[in-house]
C-alpha positions in Angstrom: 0.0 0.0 0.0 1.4 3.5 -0.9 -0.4 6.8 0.3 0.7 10.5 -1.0 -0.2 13.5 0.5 0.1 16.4 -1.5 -1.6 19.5 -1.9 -4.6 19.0 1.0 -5.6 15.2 -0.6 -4.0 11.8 0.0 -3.9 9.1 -2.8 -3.6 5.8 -1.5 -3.1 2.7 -4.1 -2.5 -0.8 -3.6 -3.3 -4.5 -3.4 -6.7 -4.6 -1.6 -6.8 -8.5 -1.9 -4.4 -10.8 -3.7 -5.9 -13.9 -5.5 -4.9 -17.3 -5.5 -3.4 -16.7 -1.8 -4.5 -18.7 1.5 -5.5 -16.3 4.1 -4.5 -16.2 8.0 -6.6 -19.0 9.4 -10.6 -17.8 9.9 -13.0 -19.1 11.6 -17.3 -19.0 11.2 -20.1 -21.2 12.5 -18.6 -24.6 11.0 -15.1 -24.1 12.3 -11.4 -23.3 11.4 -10.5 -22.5 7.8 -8.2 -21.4 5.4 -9.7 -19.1 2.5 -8.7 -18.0 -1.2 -10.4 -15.7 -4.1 -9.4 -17.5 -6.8 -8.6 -15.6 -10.3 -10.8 -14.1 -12.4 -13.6 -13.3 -9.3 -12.6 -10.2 -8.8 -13.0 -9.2 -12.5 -16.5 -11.1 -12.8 -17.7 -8.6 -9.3 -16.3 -5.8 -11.0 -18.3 -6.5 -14.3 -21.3 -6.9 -12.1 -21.2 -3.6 -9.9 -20.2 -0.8 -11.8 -20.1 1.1 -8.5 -17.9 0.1 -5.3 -17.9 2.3 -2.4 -15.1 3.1 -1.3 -15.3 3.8 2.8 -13.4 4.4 5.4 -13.4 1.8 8.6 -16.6 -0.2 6.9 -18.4 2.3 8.2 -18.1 6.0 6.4 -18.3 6.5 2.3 -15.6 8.3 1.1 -16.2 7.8 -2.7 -16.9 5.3 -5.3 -16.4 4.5 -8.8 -18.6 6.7 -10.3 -17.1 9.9 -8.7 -13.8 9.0 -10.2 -12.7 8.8 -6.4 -11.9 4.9 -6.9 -10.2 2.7 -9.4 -10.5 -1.0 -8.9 -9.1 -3.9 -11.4 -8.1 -7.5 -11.1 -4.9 -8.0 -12.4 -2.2 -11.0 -12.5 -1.4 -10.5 -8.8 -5.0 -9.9 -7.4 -7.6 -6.5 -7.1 -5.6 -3.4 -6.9 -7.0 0.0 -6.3 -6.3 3.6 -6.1 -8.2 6.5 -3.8 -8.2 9.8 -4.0 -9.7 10.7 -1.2 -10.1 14.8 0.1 -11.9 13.8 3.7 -10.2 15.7 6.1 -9.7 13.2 8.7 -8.7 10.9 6.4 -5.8 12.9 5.0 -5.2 14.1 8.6 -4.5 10.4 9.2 -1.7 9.9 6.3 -0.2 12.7 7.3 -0.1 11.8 10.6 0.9 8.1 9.4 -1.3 6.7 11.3 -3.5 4.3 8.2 -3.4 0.3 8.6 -4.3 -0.8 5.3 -7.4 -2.1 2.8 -10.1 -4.3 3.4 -13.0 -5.3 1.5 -16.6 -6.7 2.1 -18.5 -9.2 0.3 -21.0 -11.5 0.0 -20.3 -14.7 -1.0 -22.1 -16.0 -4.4 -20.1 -19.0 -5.1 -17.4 -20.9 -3.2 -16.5 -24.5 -2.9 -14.8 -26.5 -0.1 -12.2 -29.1 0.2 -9.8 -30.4 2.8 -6.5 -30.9 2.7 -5.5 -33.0 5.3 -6.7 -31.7 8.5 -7.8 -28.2 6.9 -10.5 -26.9 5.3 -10.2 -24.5 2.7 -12.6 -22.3 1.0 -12.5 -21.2 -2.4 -14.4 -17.8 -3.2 -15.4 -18.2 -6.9 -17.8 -15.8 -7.3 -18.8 -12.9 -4.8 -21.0 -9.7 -4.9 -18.3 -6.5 -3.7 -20.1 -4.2 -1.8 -17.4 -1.7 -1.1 -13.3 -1.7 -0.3 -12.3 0.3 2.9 -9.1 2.2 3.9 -8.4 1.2 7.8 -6.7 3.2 10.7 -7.8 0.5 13.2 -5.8 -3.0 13.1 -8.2 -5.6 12.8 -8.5 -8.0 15.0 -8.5 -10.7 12.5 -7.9 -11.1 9.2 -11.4 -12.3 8.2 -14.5 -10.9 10.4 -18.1 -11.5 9.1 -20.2 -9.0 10.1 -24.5 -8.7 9.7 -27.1 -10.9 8.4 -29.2 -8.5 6.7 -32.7 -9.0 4.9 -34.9 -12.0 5.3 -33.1 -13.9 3.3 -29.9 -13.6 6.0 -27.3 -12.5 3.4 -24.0 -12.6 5.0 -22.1 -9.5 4.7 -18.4 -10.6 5.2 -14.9 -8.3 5.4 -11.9 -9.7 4.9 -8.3 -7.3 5.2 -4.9 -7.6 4.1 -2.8 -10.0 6.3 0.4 -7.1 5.8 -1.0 -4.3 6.4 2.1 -2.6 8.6 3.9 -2.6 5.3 2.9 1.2 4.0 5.0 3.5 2.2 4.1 6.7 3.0 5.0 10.2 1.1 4.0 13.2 2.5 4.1 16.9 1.8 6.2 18.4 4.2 7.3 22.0 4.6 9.8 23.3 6.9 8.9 25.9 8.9 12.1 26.9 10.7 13.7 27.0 6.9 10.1 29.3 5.8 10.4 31.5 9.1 14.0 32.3 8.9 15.3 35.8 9.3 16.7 36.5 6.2 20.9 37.4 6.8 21.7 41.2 6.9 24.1 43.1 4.3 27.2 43.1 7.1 26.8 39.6 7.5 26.9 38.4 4.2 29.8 41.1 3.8 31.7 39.7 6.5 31.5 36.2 4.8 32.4 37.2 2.1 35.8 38.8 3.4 36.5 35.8 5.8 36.5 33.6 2.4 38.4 36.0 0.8 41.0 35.8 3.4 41.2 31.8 3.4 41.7 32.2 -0.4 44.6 34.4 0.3 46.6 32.5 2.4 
């Protein structure tokens, strides 16, 4: 994940999920599990929801596609995405350094199970992506499914990146002892000038 700050707006672009790649161990009502997003399901939500939101903790919109505010794609490695994002506390927070990562939430469409020795793994081959989030709270784990919603108890389910301490950050800094300097008198700069005159001398 990288995250700019420049001119009063941070832009923060990176790998929100990437495919193909067992999680962190989760856990739901049947037990312990190990997930993947296989290839290609991130491309198929994409081409069915023109619109992500893009939010801040799960819990604020910041954006979406349609604002231009968020880019989302599925590429070899797995979803990237890139923010631009203007919310005050938001770029507050980059500047302060103090952002954790993506995460994204879901519901599942399609998945199928298997078990490989002792583990159960859980393959995400189709899902409907509700929104991807920028986090300034460390999870507590990597997956956490959150609300059954409607009568027909859809799960709503986040998942966020396992390395999300490794952010590089670039922000706009300004020095103000350089800014509020006095600017050096006429006798001092003459005075320098001489003293260097002297040392060329000798």
């Amino acid at each position: 994940m990288k995250v700019e700050v420049r001119n009063g707006q941070a832009v923060i672009e990176g790998y929100v999920n990437v495919t193909e790649r067992a999680s962190l161990p989760l856990k739901d009502a049947r037990g312990q599990f190990i997930e993947k997003v296989t290839s290609g399901t991130f491309k198929r939500a994409l081409e069915d929801n023109h619109n992500v939101n893009l939010m801040f903790n799960h819990k604020r919109k910041l954006g979406d596609q349609e604002s231009g505010t968020l880019e989302l794609r599925e590429d070899n490695v797995g979803l990237y995405a890139r923010a631009v994002v203007t919310d005050a506390e938001v770029v507050k927070k980059a500047e302060e350094r103090k952002l954790k990562g993506w995460s994204f939430g879901f519901t599942a469409a399609e998945s199928t199970w298997e078990k490989v020795g002792e583990t159960e793994i859980r393959n995400l081959n189709k899902i409907n992506l509700q929104e991807v989030s920028i986090l300034d709270i460390q999870p507590a784990y990597l997956g956490t499914t959150i609300n059954v919603r409607g009568q027909q108890e859809e799960l709503l389910e986040y998942r966020a990146m396992a390395c999300a301490s490794d952010i590089i950050y670039e922000v706009e800094t300004r020095n103000k002892a350089e800014e509020e300097k006095t600017p050096p008198k006429a006798e001092d700069l003459n005075k320098k000038y001489k003293e260097i005159l002297t040392r060329l001398s000798n």
